[in-house]
C-alpha positions as CSV (number, residue, x, y, z in Angstrom):
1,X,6.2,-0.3,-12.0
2,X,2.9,-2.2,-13.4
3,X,0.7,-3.2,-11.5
4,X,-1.0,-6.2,-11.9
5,X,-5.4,-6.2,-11.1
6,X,-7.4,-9.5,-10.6
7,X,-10.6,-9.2,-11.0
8,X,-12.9,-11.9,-10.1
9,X,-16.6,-12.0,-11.7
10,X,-19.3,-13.6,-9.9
11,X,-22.2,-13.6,-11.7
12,X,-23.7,-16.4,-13.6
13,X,-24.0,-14.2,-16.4
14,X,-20.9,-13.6,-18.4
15,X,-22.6,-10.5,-20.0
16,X,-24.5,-9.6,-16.6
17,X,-25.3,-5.9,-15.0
18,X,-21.8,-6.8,-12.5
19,X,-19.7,-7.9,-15.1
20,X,-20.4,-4.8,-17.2
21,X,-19.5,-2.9,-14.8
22,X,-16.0,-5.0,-13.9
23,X,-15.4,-4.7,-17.7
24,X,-15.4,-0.9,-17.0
25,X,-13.0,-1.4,-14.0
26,X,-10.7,-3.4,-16.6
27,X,-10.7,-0.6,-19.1
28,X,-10.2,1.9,-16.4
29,X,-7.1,-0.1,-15.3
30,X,-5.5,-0.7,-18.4
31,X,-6.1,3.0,-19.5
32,X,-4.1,3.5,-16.4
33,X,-1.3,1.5,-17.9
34,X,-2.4,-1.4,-15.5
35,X,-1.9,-5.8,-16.6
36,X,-5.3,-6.8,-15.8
37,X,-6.6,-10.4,-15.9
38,X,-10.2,-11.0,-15.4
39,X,-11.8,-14.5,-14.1
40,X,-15.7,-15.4,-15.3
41,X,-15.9,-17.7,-11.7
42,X,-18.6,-19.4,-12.8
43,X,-16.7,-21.1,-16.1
44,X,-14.5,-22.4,-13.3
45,X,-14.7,-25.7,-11.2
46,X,-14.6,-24.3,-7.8
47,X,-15.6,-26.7,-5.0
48,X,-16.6,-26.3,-1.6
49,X,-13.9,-25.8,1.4
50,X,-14.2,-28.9,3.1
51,X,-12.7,-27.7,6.8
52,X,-9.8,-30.3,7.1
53,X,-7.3,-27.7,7.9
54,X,-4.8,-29.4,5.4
55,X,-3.5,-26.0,4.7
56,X,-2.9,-24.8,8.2
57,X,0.1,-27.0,8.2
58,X,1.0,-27.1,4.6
59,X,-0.2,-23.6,3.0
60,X,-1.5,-25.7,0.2
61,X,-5.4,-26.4,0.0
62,X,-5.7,-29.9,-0.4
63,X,-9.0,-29.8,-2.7
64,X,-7.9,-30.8,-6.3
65,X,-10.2,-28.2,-8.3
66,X,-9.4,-24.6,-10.5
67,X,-8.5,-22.7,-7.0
68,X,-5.1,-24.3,-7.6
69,X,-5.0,-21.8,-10.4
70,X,-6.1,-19.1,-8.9
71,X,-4.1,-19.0,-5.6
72,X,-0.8,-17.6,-8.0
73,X,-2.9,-15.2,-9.3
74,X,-4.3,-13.6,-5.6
75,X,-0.5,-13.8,-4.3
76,X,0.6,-11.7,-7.2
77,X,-2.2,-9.7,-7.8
78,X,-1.6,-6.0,-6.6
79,X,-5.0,-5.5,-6.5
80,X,-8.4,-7.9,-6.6
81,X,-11.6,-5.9,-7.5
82,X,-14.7,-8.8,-7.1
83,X,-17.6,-8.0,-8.8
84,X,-21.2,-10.0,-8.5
85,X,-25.2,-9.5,-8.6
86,X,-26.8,-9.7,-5.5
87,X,-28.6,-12.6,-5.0
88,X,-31.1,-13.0,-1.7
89,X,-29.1,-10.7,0.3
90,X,-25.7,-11.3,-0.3
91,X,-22.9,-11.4,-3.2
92,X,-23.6,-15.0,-5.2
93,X,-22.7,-18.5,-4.5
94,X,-19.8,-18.4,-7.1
95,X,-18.0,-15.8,-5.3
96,X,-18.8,-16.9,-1.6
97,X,-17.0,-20.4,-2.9
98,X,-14.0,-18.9,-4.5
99,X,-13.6,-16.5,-0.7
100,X,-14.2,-19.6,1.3
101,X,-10.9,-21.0,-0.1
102,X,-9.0,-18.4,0.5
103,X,-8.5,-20.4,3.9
104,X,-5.5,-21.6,2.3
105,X,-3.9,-18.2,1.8
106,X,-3.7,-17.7,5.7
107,X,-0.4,-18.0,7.2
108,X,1.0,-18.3,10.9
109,X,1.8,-14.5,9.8
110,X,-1.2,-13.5,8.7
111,X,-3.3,-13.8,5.5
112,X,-1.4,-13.5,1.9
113,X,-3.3,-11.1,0.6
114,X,-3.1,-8.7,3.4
115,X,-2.1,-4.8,1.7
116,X,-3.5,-5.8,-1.2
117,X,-5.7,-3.3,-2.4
118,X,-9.5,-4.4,-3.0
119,X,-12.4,-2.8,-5.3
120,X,-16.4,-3.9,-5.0
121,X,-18.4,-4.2,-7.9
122,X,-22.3,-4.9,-7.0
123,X,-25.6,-5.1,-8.8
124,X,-28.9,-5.6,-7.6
125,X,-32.2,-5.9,-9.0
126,X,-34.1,-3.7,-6.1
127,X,-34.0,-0.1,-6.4
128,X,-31.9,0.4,-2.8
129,X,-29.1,-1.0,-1.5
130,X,-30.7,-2.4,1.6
131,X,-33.7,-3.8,0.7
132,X,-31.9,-5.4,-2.0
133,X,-29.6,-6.6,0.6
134,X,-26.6,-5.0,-1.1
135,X,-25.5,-3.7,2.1
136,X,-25.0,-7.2,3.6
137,X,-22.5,-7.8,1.0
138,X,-20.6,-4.5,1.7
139,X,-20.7,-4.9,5.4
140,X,-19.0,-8.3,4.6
141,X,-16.5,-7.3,2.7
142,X,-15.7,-4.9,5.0
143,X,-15.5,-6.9,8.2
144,X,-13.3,-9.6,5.7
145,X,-10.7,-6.8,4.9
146,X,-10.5,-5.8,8.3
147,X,-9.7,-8.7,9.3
148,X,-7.0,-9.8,6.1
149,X,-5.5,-6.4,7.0
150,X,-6.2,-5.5,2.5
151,X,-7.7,-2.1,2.0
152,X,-11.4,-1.6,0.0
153,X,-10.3,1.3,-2.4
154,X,-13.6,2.0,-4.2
155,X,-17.0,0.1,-3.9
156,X,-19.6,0.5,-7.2
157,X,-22.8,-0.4,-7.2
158,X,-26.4,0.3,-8.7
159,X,-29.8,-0.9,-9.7
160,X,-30.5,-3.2,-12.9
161,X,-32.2,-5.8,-13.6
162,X,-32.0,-7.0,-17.3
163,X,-28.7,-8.2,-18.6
164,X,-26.8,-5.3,-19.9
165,X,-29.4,-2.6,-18.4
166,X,-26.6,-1.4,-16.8
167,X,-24.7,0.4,-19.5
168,X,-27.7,2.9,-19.6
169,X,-26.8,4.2,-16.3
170,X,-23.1,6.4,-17.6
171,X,-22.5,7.8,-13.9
172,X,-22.5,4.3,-12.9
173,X,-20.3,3.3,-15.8
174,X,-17.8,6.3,-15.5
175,X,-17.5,5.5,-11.9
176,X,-16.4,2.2,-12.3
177,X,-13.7,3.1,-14.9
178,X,-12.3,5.7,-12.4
179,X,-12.2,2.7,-9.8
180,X,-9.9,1.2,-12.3
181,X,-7.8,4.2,-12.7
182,X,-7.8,4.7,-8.9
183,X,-6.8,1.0,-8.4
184,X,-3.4,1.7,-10.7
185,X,-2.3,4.9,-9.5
186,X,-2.7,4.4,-6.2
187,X,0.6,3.7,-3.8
188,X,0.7,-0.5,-3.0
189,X,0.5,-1.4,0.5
190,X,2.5,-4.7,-0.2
């Protein structure tokens, strides 16, 4: 069986030190014999949730925007890896909208995307992951997981600053295309 990997980019910069590294993931993934289909979130129109509970009773998010094109893609993804730069402590505005919609994906069941399996991919201009406040963004992703009920199968992440400075760092690099490989042979959790 194939297994099909979303992976969601959050950087404002299609070529940035996160999106490298999530282009590693990819190759990792497909090496693996993975279908992966990658998402630049910032090319997207992605608007705010605007907390009228519209999908509590519907399941269907009633914000006309390019969600509606990605909520297929998280139901039949069998894994999402969501990669993005830190910005002032936490992953960037483009992800946090995309995760704020995923309001719509709860159920009177649970959450749609629970046993999914989930990969990080952070960057960060500081030289340490809590100074840089990294480490707010992993701590979130954990506590979000948790709660979905979606395992975190591999987290990445390291220092750069300059677009692209990343690909200098191959331990970094090579451990993001094993995430990749990790994300397609592991079991799914569906």
């Amino acid at each position: 069986m194939t297994k099909n990997i979303l992976i969601l980019k959050g950087s404002p910069r299609e070529n940035g030190n996160s999106s490298t590294l999530a282009d590693q993931v990819q190759a990792g993934a497909r090496g693996a014999g993975g279908e992966v289909e990658s998402v630049y979130l910032h090319g997207l129109e992605i608007n705010p949730c605007d907390g009228c509970y519209f999908c509590a009773g519907t399941g269907i998010c009633a914000v006309e925007d390019d969600m509606q094109i990605l909520y297929p893609k998280l139901r039949q993804a069998d894994a999402i890896v969501l990669a993005s730069p830190i910005y002032w402590f936490t992953y960037s505005a483009q992800l946090k909208l995309c995760i704020d919609r995923w309001l719509a994906l709860e159920t009177k069941d649970g959450n749609e995307l629970r046993g999914k399996q989930i990969g990080i991919v952070l960057s960060y201009g500081d030289r340490d992951i809590y100074s840089s406040g990294g480490i707010n963004a992993i701590h979130t992703f954990q506590s979000m997981f948790r709660y979905i009920g979606a395992e975190i199968i591999g987290t990445v992440h390291g220092s750069a600053s300059e677009a692209g400075e990343i690909k200098n760092q191959s331990n970094l690099m090579e451990e993001a295309y094993k995430l990749g490989i990790k994300l397609v042979s592991n079991g799914i959790n569906k």
